[in-house]
C-alpha positions, -999 to 999 in steps of 0.1 A, spaced: -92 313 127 -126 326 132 -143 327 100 -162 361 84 -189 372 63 -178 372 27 -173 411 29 -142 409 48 -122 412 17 -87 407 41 -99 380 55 -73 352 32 -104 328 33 -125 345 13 -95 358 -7 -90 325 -17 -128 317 -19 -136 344 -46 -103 331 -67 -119 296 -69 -157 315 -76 -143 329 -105 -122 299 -121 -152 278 -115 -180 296 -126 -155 302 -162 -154 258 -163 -192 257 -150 -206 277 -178 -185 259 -204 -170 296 -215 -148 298 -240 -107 291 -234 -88 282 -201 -89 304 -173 -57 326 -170 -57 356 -148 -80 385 -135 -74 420 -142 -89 452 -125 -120 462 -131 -124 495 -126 -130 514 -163 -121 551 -167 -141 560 -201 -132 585 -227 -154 614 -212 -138 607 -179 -169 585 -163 -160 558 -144 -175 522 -141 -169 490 -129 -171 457 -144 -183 427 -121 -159 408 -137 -125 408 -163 -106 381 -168 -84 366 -197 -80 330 -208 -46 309 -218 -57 314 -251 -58 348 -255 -93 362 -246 -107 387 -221 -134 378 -208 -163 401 -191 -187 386 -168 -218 405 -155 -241 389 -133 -278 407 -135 -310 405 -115 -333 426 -136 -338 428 -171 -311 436 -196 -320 466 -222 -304 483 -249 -290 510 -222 -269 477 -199 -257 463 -235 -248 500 -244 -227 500 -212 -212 467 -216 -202 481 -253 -183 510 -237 -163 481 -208 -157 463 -243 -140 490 -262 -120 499 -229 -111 465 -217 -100 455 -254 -85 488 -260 -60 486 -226 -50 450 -224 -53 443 -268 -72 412 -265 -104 406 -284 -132 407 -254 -160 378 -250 -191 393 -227 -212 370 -208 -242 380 -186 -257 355 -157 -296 363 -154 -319 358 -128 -346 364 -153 -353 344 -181 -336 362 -209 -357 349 -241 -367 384 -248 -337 405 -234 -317 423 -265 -296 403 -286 -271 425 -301 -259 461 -293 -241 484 -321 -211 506 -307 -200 512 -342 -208 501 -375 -181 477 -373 -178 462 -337 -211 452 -324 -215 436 -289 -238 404 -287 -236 389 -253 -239 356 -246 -269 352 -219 -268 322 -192 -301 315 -170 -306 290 -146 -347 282 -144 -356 272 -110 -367 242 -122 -333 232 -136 -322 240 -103 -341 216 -88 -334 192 -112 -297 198 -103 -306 194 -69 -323 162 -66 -297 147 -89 -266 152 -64 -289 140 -35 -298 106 -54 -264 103 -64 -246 109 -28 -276 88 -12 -266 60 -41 -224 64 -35 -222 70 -68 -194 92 -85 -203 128 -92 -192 144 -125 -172 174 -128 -198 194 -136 -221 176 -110 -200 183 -84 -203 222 -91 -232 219 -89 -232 219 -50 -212 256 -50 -237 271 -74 -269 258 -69 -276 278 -33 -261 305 -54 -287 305 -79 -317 291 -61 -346 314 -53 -339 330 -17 -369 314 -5 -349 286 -8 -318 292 -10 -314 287 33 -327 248 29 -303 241 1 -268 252 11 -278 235 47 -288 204 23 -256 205 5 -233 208 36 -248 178 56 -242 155 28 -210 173 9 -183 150 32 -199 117 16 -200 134 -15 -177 113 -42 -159 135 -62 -124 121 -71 -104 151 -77 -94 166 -42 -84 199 -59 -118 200 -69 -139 191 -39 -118 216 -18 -125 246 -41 -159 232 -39 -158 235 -6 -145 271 -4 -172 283 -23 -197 265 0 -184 279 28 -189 307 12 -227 303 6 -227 294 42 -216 325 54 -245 343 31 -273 317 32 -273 313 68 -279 337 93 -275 321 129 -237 317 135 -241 289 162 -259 269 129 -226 283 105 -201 266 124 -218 234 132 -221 237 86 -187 247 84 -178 217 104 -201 192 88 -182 206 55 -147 198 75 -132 230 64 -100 228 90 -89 195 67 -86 223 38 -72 250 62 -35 245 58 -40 241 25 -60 273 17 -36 296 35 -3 282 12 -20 289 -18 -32 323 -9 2 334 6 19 320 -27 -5 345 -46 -14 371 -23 15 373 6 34 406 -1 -3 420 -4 -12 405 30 20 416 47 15 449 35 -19 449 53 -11 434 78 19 460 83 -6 491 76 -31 476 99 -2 472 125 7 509 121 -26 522 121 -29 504 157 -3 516 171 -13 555 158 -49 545 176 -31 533 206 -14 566 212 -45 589 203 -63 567 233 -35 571 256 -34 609 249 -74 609 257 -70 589 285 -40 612 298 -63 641 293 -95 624 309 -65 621 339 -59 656 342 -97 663 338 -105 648 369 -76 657 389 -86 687 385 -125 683 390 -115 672 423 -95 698 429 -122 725 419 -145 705 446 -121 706 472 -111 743 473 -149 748 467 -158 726 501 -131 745 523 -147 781 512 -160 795 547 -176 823 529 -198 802 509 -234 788 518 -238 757 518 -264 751 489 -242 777 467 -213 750 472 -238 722 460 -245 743 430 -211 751 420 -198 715 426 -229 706 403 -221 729 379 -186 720 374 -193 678 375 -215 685 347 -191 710 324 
C-alpha cells in the first residue's frame, strides 16, 4: 500500500496516525486525566457563527479537553474565542472543559486569563517547547540509542514530537536523524514504539520532500512490521466508515465511467461524421479545388 501525504484523510494510515497524535500528545504534555474519546469539532455559536476547534477530546475521568496549537501570539481576541468553544463544548457534551494551547512562541507575556462572564473565566494552560530544549531533547535520544540504553516513556516521545516542534530550518535533518536510528531505538513497550512509529511516518511524509528519500525512511523505520497491525485496529474503529467510502467512492466510479463512455460515444459519432462531411465534400464536381480545402478546414476545426 502506497503510502500518502498526511492530507489524504481516507487513507486508514494516517487515520490511524492522527488517533495515536492525539492520545500521545494528551500523555506527552502530562494533561490532566486519561485519554477517552474525541468528539467533533466543529462549533455552531449562539449568533449562528461557526468555528472550529483544533482539537476536543474528553478523558476517563470526566473532562473535555480543548487543544489549540498556535504559531503567533495569543491576545485577548484568541482567548475570547477559545471562551466562546468553552461555553459551547461544555454546554453540548456537560463536562467541565480544560483548554490548552501549544505555542511556537514563547508565551511569558501572552494573556493569562480571559473573562466570559463574571463567573466562568477561561485561563489557558500555555505549553512552549524552546529550541533549545529541543535540542536538548535531541541529543539526549541520540546518546542514549548510540549507548543501548532504555529510553523512558516520555523519551521515547520524544522522537514523534521533536521534528514536530523543531524550527523548519531543521526540522528536514531531524526526522531523517530519528528514522535512521528509531529501529535500534530501546523502548520496551511495543504498543508504544509502533504508535511512535506512526507518527514518524507521519513527520516523514511532511518533513521530507523527495519521495525516493521517504520510502528508503519509511523502510529504515520498518513500517510493513506494523502494517498488519495498523489496519486491524483502524477497521475495529473506523470499518463501517471505510466501507461506506469505499462504497461511495465505488459508486461515484462507476457514474464517471459511464459519463466517459457517453463522451467517448459522442467523440465517435463526431468523427464519423467529420469524415463523412469530407467525403461528400471531396466527390463535389462543382467545387474548386481550393474551396474543398477550405471547407474541409473549416469543418476539422468546428
Amino acid at each position: 500500500m502506497k503510502l500518502k501525504k498526511p492530507y489524504h484523510s481516507n487513507d486508514i494510515t494516517h487515520k490511524y496516525a492522527a488517533m495515536a497524535f492525539r492520545k500521545k500528545m494528551h500523555e506527552y504534555l502530562d494533561l490532566p486525566g486519561t485519554y477517552h474519546r474525541r468528539y467533533p469539532t466543529e462549533v455552531v455559536l449562539r449568533t449562528m457563527a461557526t468555528g472550529r476547534m483544533d482539537e476536543l477530546y474528553s478523558t476517563k475521568e470526566g473532562m473535555l479537553i480543548n487543544l489549540k496549537e498556535e504559531s503567533d501570539v495569543v491576545t485577548e481576541k484568541t482567548l475570547a474565542k477559545l471562551g466562546k468553544y468553552k461555553t459551547f463544548a461544555s454546554f453540548i457534551y456537560g463536562m467541565p472543559l480544560y483548554t490548552g494551547v501549544i505555542c511556537l512562541k514563547n508565551p511569558k507575556n501572552f494573556p493569562k486569563e480571559y473573562e466570559i462572564s463574571p463567573t466562568d473565566i477561561i485561563r489557558p494552560k500555555y505549553y512552549y517547547f524552546s529550541q533549545e530544549k529541543l535540542w536538548k531533547n535531541y541529543d539526549t535520544i541520540i546518546n542514549k540509542v548510540e549507548h543501548n540504553i532504555e529510553l523512558s516513556e516520555k523519551e521515547a516521545l520524544h522522537i514523534a514530537f521533536v521534528p514536530k516542534y523543531i524550527s523548519k530550518k531543521y526540522s528536514e535533518y531531524v526526522t531523517k536523524s530519528f528514522s535512521k536510528l528509531f529501529k535500534h531505538a530501546k523502548i520496551p513497550d511495543e504498543k508504544l514504539k509502533r504508535d511512535i512509529a506512526f507518527i514518524l511516518m507521519t513527520m516523514i511524509l511532511s518533513n521530507i520532500d523527495d519521495e525516493t528519500e521517504q520510502d528508503q525512511l519509511l523502510e529504515a523505520i520498518d513500517m510493513d512490521a506494523y502494517r498488519d497491525d495498523m489496519e486491524e485496529i483502524v477497521y475495529s474503529r473506523y470499518g463501517d466508515e471505510l466501507e461506506r467510502v469505499k462504497a461511495e467512492n465505488k459508486k461515484e466510479l462507476a457514474k464517471k465511467d459511464k459519463e466517459l463512455a457517453e463522451k467517448n460515444k459522442e467523440i465517435t459519432r463526431l468523427k464519423t461524421n467529420f469524415a463523412k462531411a469530407i467525403e461528400e465534400i471531396n466527390a463535389r464536381k462543382d467545387i474548386p479545388s481550393k474551396t474543398k480545402k477550405l471547407l474541409i478546414s473549416t469543418v476539422l476545426k468546428s
